[in-house]
Biopython code that builds the backbone (N, CA, C, O; Angstrom):
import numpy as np
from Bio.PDB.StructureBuilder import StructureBuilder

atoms = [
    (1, "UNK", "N", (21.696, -3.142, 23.680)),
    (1, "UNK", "CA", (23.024, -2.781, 24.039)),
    (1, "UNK", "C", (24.025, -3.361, 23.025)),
    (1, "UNK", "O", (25.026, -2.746, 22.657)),
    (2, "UNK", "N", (23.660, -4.671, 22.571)),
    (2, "UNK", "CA", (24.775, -4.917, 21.991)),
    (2, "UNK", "C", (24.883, -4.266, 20.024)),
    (2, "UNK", "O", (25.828, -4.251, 19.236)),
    (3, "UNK", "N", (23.590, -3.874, 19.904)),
    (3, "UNK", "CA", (23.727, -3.379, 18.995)),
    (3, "UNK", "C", (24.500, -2.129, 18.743)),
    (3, "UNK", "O", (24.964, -1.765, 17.663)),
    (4, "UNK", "N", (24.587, -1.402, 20.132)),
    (4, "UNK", "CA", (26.024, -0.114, 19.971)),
    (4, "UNK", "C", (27.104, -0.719, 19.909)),
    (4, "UNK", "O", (27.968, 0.006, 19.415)),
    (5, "UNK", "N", (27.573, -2.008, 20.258)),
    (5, "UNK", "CA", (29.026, -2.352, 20.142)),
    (5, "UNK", "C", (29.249, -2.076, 18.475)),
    (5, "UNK", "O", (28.409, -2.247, 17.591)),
    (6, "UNK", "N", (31.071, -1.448, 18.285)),
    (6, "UNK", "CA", (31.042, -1.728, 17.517)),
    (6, "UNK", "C", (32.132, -2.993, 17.396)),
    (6, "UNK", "O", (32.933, -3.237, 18.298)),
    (7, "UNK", "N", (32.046, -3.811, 16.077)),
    (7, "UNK", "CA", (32.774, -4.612, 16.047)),
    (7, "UNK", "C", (34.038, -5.216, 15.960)),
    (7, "UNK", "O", (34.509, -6.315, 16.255)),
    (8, "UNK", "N", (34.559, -3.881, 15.330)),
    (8, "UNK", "CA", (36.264, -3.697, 15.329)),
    (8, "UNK", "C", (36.598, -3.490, 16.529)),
    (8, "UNK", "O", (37.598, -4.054, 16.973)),
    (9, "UNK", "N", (35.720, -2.506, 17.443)),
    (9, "UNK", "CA", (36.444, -2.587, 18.737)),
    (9, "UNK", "C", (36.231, -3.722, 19.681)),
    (9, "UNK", "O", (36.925, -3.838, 20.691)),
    (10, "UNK", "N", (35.539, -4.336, 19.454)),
    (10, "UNK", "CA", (34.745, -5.363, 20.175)),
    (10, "UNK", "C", (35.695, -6.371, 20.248)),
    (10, "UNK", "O", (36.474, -6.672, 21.152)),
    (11, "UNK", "N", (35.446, -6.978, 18.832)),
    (11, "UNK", "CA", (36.477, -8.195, 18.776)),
    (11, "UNK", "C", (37.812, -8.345, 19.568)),
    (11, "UNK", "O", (37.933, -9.433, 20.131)),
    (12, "UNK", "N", (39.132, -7.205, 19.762)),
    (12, "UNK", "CA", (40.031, -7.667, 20.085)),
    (12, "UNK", "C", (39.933, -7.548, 21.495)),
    (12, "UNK", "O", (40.753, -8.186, 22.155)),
    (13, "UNK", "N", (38.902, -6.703, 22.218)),
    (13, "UNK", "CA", (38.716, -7.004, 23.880)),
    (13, "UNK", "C", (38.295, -8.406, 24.055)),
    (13, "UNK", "O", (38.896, -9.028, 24.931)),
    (14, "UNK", "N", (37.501, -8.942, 23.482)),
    (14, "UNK", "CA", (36.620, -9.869, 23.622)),
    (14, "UNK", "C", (37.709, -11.133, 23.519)),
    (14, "UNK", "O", (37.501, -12.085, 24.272)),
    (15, "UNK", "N", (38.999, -11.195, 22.513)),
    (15, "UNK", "CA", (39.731, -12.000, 21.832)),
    (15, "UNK", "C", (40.636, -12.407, 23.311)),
    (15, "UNK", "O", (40.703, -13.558, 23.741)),
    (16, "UNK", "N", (41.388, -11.050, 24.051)),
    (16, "UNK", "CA", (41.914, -10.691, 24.773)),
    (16, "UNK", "C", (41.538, -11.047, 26.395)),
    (16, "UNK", "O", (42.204, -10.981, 27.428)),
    (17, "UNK", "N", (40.153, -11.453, 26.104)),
    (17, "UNK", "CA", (39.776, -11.104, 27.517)),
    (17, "UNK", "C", (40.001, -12.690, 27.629)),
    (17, "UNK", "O", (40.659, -13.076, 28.595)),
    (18, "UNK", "N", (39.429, -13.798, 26.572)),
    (18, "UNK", "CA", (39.437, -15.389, 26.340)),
    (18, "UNK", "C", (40.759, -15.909, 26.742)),
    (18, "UNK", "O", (40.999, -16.777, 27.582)),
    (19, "UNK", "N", (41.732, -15.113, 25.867)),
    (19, "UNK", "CA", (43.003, -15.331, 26.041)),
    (19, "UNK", "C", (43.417, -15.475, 27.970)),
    (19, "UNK", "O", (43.313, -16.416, 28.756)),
    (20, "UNK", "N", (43.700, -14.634, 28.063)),
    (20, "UNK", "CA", (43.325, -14.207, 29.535)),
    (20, "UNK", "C", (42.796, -15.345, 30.316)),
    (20, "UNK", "O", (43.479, -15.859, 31.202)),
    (21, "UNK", "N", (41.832, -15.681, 30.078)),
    (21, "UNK", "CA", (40.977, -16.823, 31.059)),
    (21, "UNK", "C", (42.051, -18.181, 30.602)),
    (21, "UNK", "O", (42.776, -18.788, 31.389)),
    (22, "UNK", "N", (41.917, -18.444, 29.136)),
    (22, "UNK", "CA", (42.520, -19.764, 28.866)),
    (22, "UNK", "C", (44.256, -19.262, 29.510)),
    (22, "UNK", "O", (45.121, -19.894, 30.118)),
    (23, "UNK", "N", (44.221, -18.682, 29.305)),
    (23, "UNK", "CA", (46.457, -18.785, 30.557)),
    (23, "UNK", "C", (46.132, -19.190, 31.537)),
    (23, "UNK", "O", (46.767, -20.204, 31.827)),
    (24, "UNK", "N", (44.938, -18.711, 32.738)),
    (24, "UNK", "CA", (44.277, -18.179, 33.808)),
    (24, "UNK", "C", (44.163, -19.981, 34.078)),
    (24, "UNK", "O", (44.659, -20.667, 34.971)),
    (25, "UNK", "N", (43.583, -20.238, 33.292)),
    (25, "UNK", "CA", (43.053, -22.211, 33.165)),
    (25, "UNK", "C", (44.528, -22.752, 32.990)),
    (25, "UNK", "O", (45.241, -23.135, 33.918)),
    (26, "UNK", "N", (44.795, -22.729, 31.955)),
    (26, "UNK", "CA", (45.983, -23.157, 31.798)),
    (26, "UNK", "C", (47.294, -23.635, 33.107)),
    (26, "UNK", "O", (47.868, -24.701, 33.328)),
    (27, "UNK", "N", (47.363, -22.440, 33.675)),
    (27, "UNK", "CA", (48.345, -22.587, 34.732)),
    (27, "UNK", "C", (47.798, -22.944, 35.379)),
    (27, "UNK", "O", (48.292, -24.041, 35.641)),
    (28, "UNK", "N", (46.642, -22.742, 36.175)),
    (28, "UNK", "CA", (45.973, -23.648, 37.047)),
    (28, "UNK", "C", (45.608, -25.365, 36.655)),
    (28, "UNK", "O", (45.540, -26.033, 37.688)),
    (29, "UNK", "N", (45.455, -25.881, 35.843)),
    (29, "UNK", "CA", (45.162, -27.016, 35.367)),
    (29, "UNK", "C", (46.253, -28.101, 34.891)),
    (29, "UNK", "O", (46.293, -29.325, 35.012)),
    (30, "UNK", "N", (47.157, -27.124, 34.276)),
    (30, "UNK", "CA", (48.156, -27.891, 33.805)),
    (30, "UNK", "C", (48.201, -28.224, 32.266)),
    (30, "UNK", "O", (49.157, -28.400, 31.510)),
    (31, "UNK", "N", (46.899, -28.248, 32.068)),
    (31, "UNK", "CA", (46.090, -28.499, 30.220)),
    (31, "UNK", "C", (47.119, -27.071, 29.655)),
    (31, "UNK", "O", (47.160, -25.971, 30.205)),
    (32, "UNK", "N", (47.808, -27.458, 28.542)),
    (32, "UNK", "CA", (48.492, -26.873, 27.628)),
    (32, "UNK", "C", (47.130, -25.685, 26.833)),
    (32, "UNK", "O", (47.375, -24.488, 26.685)),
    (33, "UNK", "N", (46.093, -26.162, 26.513)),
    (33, "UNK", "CA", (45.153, -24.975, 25.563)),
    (33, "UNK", "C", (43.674, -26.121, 26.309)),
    (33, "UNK", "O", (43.233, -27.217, 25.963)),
    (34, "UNK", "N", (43.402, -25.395, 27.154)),
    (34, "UNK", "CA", (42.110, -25.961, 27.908)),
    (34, "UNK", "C", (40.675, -25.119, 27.018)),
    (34, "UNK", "O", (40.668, -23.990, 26.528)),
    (35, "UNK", "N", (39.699, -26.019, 27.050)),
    (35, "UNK", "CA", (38.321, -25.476, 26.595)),
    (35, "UNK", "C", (37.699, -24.839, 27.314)),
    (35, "UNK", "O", (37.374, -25.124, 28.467)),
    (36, "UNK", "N", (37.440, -23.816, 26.664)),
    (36, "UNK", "CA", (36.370, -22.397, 27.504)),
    (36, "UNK", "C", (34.996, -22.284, 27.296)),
    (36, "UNK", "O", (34.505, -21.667, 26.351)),
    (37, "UNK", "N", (34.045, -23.165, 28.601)),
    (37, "UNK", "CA", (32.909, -23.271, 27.918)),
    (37, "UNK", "C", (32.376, -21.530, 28.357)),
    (37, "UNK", "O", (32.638, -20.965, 29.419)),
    (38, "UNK", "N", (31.727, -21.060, 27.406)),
    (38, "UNK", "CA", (31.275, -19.344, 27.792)),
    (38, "UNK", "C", (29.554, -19.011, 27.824)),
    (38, "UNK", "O", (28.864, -18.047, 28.157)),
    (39, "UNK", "N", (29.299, -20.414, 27.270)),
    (39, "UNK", "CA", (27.979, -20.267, 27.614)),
    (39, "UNK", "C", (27.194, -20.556, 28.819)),
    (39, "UNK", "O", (26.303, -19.712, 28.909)),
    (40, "UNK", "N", (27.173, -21.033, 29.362)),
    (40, "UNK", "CA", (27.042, -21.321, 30.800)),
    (40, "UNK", "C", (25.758, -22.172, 31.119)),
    (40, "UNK", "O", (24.940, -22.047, 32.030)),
    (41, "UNK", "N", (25.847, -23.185, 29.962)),
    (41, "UNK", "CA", (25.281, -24.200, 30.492)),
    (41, "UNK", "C", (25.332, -25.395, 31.593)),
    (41, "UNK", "O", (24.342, -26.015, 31.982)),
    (42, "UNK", "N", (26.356, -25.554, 31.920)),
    (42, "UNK", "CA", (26.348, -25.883, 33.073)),
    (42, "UNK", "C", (26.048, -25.116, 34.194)),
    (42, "UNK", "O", (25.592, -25.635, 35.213)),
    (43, "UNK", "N", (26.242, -24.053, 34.102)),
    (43, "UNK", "CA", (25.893, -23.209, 35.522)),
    (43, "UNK", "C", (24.583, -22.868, 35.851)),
    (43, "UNK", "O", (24.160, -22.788, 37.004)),
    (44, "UNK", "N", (23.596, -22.560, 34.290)),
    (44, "UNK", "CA", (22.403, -23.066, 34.841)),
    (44, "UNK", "C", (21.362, -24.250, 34.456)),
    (44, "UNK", "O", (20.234, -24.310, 33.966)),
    (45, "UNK", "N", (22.651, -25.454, 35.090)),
    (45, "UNK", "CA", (22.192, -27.083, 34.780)),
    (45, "UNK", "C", (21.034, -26.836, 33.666)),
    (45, "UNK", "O", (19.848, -27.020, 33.941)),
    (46, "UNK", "N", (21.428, -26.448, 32.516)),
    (46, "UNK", "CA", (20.841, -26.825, 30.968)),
    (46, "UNK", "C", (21.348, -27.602, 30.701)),
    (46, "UNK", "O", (20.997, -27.935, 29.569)),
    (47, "UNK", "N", (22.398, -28.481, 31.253)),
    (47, "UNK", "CA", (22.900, -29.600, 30.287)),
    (47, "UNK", "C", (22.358, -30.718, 30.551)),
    (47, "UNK", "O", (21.494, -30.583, 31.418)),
    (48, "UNK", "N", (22.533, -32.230, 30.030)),
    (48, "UNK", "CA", (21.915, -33.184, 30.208)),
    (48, "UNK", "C", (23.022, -34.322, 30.168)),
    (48, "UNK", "O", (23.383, -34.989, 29.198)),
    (49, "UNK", "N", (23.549, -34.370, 31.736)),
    (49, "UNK", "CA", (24.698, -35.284, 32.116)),
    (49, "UNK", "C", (24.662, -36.712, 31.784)),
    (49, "UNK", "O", (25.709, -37.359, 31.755)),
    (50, "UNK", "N", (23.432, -37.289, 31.513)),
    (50, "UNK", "CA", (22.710, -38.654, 31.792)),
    (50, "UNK", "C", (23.175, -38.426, 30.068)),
    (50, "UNK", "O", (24.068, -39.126, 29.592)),
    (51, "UNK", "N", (22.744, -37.795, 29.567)),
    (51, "UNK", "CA", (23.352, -38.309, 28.130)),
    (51, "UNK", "C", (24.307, -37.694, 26.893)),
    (51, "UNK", "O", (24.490, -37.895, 25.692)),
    (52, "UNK", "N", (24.880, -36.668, 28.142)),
    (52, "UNK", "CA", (26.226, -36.642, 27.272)),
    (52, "UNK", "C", (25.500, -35.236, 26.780)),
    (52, "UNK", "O", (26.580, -34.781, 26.405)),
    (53, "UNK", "N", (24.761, -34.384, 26.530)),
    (53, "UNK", "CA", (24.511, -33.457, 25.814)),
    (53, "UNK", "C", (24.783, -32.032, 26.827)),
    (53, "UNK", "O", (24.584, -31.887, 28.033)),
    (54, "UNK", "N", (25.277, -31.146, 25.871)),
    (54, "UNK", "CA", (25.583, -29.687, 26.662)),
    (54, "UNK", "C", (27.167, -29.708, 27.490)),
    (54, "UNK", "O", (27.408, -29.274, 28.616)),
    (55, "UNK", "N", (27.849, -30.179, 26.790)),
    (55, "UNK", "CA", (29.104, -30.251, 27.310)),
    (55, "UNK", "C", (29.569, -30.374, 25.893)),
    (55, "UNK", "O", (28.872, -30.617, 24.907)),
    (56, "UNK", "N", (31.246, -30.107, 25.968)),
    (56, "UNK", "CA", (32.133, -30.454, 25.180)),
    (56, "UNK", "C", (32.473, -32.172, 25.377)),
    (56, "UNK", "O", (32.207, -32.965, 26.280)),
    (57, "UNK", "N", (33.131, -32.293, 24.175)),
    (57, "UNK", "CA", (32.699, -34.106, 24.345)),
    (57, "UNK", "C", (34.475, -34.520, 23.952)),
    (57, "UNK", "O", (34.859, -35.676, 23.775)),
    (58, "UNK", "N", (35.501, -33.110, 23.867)),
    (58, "UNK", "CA", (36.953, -33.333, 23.610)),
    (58, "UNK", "C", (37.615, -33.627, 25.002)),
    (58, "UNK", "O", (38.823, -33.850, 25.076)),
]
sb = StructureBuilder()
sb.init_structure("model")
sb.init_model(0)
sb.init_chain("A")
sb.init_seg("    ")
for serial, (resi, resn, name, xyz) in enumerate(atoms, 1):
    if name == "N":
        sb.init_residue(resn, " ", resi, " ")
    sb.init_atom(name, np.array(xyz, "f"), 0.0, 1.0, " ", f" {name:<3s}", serial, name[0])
structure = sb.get_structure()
């Protein structure tokens, strides 16, 4: 599938949609430009809390 995307069109939905979430965070949080984790390692506990790995560390 993702090989039909094309990339010119891709990019500015994709740019747009981030944007979107980080306002979305933003106003809810209060954080001026909050981090968007999109991979979703935490959601399926791939990360490793005990030592700091699979998270942002800002």
């Amino acid at each position: 599938m993702l090989m039909a995307l094309r990339p010119e069109a891709f990019q500015p939905c994709f740019a747009a949609w981030l944007r979107s979430l980080r306002d979305e965070a933003a106003a809810e949080t209060g954080v001026e430009r909050p981090t968007l984790a999109i991979d979703g390692k935490t959601l399926r506990r791939s990360h490793d809390r005990k030592n700091g790995l699979g998270r942002c560390t800002r």
